[in-house]
DSSP file (Angstrom, degrees, kcal/mol; ACC not computed):
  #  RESIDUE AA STRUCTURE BP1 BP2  ACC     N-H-->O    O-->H-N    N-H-->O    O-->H-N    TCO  KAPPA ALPHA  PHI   PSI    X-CA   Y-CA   Z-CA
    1    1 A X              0   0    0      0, 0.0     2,-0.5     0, 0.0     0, 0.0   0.000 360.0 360.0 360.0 143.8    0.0    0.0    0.0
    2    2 A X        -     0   0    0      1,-0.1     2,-0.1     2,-0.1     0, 0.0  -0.879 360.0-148.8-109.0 123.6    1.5    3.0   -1.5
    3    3 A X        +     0   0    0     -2,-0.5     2,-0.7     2,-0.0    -1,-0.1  -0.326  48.3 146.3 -81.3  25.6    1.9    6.4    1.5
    4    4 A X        -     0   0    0     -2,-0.1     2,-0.2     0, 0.0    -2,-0.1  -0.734  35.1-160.1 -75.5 114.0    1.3    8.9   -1.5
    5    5 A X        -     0   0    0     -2,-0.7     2,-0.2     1,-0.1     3,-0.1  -0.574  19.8-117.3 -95.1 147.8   -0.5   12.1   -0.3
    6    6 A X        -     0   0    0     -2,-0.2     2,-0.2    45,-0.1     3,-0.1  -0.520  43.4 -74.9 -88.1 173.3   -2.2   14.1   -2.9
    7    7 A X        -     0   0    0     -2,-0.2    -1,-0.1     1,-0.2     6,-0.1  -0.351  51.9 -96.4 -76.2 129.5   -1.3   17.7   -3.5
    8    8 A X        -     0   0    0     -2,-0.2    -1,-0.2    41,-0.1     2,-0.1  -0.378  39.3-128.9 -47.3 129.7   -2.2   20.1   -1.4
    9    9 A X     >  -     0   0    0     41,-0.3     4,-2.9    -3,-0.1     3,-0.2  -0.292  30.7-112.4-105.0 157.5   -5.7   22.0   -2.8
   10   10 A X  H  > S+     0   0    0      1,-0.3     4,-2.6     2,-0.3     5,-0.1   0.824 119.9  61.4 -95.5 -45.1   -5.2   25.7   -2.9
   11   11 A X  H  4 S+     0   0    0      2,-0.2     4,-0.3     1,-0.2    -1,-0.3   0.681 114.5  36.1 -76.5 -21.4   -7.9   26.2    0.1
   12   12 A X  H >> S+     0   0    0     -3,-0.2     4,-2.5     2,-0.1     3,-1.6   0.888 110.0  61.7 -66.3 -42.9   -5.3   23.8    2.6
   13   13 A X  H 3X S+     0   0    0     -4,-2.9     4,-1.1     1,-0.3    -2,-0.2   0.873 116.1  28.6 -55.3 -56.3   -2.5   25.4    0.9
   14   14 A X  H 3< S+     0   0    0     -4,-2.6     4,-0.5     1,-0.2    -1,-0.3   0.557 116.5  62.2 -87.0 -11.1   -4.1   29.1    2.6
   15   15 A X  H <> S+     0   0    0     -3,-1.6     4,-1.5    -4,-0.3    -1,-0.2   0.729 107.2  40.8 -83.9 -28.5   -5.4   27.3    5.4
   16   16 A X  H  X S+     0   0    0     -4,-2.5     4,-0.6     1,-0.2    -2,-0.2   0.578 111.6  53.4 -94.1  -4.4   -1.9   26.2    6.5
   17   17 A X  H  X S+     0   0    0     -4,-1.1     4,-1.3    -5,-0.3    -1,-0.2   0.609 111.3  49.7-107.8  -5.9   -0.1   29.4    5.8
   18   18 A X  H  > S+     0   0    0     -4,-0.5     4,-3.0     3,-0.1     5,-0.2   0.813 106.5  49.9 -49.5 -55.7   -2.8   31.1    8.0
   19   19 A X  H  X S+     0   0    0     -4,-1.5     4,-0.5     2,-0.2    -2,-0.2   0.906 113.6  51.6 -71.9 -19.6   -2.5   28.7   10.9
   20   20 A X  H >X S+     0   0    0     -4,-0.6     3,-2.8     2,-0.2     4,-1.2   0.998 107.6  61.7 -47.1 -85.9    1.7   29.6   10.4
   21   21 A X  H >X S+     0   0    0     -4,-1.3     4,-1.6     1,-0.3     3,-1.4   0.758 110.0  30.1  -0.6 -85.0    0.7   33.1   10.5
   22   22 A X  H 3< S+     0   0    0     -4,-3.0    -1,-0.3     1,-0.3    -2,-0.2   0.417 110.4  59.9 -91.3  15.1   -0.5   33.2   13.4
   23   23 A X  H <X>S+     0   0    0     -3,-2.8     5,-2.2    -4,-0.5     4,-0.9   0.594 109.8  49.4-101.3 -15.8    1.3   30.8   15.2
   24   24 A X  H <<5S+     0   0    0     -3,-1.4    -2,-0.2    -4,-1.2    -3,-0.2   0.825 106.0  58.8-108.4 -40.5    4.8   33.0   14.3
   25   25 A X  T  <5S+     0   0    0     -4,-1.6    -1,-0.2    -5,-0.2    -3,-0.1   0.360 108.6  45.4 -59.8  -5.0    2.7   36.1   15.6
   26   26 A X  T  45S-     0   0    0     -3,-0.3    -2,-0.2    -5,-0.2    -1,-0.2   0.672 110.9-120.9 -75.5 -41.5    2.5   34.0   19.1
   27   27 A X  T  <5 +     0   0    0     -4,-0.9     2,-0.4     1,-0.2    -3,-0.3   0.764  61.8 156.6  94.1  49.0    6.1   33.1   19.1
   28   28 A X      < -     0   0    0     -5,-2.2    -1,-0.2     3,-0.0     2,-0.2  -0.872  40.8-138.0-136.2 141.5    4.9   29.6   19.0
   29   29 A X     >  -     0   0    0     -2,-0.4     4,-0.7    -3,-0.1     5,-0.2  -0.424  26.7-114.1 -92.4 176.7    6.7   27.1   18.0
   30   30 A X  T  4 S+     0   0    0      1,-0.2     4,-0.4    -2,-0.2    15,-0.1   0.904 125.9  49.5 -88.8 -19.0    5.0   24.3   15.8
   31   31 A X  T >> S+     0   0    0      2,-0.2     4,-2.0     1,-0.2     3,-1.2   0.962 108.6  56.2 -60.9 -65.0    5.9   22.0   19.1
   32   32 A X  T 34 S+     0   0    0      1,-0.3     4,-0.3     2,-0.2    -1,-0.2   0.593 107.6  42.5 -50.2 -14.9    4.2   24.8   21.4
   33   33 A X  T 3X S+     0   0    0     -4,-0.7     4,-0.6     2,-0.2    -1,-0.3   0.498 112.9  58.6-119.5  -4.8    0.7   24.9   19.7
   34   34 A X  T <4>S+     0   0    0     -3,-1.2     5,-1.6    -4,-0.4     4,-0.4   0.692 112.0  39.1 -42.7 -48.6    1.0   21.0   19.6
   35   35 A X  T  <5S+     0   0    0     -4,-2.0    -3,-0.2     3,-0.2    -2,-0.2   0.805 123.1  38.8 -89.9 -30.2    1.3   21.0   23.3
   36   36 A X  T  45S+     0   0    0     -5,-0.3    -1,-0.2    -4,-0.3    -2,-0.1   0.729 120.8  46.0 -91.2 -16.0   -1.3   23.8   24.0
   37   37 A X  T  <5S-     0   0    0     -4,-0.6    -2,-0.2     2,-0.1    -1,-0.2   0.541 106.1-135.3-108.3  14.8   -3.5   22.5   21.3
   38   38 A X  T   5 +     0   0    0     -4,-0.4     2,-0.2     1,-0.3    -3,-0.2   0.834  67.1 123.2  59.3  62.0   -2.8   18.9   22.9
   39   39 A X  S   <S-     0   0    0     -5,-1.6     2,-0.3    -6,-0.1    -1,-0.3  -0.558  72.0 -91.9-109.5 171.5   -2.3   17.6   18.8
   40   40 A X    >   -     0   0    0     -2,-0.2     3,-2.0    -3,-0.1     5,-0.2  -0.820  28.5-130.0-100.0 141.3    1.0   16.0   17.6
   41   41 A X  T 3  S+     0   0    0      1,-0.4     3,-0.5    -2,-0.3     4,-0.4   0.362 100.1  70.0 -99.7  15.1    3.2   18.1   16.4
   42   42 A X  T 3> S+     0   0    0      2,-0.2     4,-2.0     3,-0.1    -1,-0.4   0.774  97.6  49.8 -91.4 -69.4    3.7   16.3   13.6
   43   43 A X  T <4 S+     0   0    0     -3,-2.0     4,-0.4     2,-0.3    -2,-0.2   0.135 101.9  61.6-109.6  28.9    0.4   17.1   12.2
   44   44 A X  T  > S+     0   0    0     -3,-0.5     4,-1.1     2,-0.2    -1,-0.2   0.466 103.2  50.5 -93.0 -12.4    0.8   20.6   12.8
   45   45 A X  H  > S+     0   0    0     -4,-0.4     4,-2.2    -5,-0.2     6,-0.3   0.976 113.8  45.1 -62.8 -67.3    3.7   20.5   10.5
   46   46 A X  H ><>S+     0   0    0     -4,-2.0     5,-1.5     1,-0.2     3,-1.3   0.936 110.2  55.4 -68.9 -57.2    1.3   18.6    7.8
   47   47 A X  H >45S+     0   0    0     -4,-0.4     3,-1.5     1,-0.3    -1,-0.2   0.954 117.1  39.3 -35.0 -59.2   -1.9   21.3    8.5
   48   48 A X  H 3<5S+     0   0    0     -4,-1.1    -1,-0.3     1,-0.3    -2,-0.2   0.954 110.7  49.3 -61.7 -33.8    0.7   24.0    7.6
   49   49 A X  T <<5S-     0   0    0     -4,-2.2    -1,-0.3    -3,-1.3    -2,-0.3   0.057 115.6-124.4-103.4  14.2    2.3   22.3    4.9
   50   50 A X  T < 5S+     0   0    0     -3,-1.5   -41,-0.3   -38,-0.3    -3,-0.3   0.587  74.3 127.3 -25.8  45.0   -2.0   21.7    3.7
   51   51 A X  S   <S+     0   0    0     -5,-1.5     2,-0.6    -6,-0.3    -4,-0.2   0.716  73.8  25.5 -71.5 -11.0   -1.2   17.6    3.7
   52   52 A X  S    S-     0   0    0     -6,-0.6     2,-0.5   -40,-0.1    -1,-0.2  -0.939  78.1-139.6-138.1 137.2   -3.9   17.1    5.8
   53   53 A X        -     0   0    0     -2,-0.6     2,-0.1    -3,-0.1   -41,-0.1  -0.864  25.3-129.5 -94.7 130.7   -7.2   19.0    6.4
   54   54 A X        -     0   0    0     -2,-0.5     2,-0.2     3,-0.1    -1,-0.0  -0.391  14.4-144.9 -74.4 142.1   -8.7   19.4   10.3
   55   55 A X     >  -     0   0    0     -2,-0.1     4,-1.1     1,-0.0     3,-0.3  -0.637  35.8 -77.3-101.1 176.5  -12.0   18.7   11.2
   56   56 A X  H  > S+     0   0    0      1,-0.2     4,-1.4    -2,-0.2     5,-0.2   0.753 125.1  50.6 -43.4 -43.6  -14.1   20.5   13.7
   57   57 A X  H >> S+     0   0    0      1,-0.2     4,-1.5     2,-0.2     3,-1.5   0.949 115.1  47.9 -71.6 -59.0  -13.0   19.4   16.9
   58   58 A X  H 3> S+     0   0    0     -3,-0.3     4,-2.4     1,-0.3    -1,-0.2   0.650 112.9  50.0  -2.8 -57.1   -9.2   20.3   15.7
   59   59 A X  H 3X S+     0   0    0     -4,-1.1     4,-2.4     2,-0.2    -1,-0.3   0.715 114.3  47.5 -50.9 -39.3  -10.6   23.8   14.4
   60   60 A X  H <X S+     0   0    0     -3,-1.5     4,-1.0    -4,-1.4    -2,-0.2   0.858 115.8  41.5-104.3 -66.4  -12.1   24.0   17.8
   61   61 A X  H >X S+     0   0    0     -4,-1.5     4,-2.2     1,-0.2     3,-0.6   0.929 112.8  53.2 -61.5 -60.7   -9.0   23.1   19.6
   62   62 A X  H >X S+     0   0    0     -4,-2.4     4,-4.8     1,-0.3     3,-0.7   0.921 104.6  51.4 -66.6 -36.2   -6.7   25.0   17.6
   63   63 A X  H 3<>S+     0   0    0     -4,-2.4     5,-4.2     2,-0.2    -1,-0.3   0.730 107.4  55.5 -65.2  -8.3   -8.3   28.3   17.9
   64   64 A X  H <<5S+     0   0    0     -4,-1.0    -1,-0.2    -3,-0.6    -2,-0.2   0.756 102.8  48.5 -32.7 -65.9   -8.4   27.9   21.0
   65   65 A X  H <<5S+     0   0    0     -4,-2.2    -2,-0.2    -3,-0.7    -3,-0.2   0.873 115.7  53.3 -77.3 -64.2   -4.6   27.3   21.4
   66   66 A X  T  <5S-     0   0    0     -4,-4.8    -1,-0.2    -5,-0.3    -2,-0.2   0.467 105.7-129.5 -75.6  12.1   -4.3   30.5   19.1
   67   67 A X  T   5S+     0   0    0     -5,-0.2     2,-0.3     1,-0.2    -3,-0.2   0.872  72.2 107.6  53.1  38.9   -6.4   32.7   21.2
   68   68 A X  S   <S-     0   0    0     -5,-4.2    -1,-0.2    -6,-0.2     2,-0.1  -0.928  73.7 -85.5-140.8 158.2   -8.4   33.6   18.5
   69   69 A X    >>  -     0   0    0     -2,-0.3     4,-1.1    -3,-0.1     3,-0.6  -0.412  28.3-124.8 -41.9 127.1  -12.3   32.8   17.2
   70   70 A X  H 3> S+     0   0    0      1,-0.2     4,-1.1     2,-0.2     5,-0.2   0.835 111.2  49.8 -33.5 -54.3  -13.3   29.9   15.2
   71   71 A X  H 34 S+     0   0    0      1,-0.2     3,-0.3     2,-0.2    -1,-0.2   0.776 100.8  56.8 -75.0 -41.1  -14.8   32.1   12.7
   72   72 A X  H <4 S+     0   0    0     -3,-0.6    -1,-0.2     2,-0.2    -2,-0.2   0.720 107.7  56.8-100.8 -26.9  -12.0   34.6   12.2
   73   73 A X  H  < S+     0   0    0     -4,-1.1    -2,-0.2    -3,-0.2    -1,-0.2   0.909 119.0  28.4 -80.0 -17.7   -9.7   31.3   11.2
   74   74 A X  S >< S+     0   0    0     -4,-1.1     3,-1.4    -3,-0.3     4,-0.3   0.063  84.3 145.7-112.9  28.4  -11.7   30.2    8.7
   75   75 A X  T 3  S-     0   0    0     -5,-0.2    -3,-0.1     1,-0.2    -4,-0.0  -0.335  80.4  -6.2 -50.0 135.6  -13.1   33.4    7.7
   76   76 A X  T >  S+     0   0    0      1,-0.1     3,-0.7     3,-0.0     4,-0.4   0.563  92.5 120.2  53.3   7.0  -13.7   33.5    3.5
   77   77 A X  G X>  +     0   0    0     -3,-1.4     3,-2.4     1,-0.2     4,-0.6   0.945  65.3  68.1 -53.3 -36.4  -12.0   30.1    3.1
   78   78 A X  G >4 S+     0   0    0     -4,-0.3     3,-1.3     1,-0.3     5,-0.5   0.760  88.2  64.9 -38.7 -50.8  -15.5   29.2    1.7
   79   79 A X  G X4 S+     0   0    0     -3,-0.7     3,-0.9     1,-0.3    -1,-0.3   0.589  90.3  69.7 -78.3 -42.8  -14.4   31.6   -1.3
   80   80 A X  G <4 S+     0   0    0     -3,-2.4    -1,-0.3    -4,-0.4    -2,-0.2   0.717  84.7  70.2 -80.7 -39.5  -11.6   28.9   -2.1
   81   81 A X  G << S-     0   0    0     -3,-1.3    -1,-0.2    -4,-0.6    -2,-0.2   0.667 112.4-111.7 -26.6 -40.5  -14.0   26.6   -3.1
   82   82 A X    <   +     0   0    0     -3,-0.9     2,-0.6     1,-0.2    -2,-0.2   0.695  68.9 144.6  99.7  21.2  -15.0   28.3   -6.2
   83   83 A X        -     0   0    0     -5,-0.5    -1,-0.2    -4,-0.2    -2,-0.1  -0.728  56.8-103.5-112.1 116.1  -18.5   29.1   -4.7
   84   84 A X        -     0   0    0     -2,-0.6     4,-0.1     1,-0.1    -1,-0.1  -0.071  16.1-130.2 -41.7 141.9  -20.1   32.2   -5.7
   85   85 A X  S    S+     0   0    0      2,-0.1    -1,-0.1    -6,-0.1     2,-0.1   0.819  93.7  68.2 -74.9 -31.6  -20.1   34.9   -3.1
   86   86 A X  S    S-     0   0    0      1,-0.1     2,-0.5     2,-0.0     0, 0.0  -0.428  92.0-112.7 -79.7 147.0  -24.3   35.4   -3.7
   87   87 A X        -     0   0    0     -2,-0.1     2,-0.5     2,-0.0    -2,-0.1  -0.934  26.2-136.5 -92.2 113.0  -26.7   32.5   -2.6
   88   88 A X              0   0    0     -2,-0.5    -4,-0.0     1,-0.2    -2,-0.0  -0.636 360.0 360.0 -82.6 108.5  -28.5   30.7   -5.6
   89   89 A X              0   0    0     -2,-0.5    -1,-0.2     0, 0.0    -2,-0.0   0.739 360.0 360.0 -50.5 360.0  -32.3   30.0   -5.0
């Protein structure tokens, strides 16, 4: 069984140089928001790097660990999608 990850999609790609962001505006190391956001630090390295996408309780956790609102870390990621900004009846 072959350990080939697909390419990081353009919406992890901006999701992991966000969570970077603001983890380098802590001072935090990728080991320090591991520990605070009690993840492995390992697969804060892959979240930055967009191998892997979080699911809520992660989201949850990590904004947490960044002192910041769920909503203001994924703010307009939605946009990445390709999904018009208007709602289509």
């Amino acid at each position: 069984m072959s350990d080939a990850r697909q390419p990081a999609s353009e919406l992890q790609r901006e999701f992991g140089d966000r969570l970077r962001a603001r983890r380098d505006e802590l001072g935090l190391t990728q080991e320090g928001l591991a520990n605070l956001a009690d993840l492995q630090r390992a697969y804060i390295g892959q979240l930055e790097t967009g191998i892997r996408s979080p699911g809520l309780e992660t989201l949850a956790k990590l904004a947490w660990a960044l002192d910041m609102d769920l909503g203001d870390l994924v703010a307009g990621l939605q946009d990445f999608k390709g999904r018009p900004k208007g709602k289509e009846a």
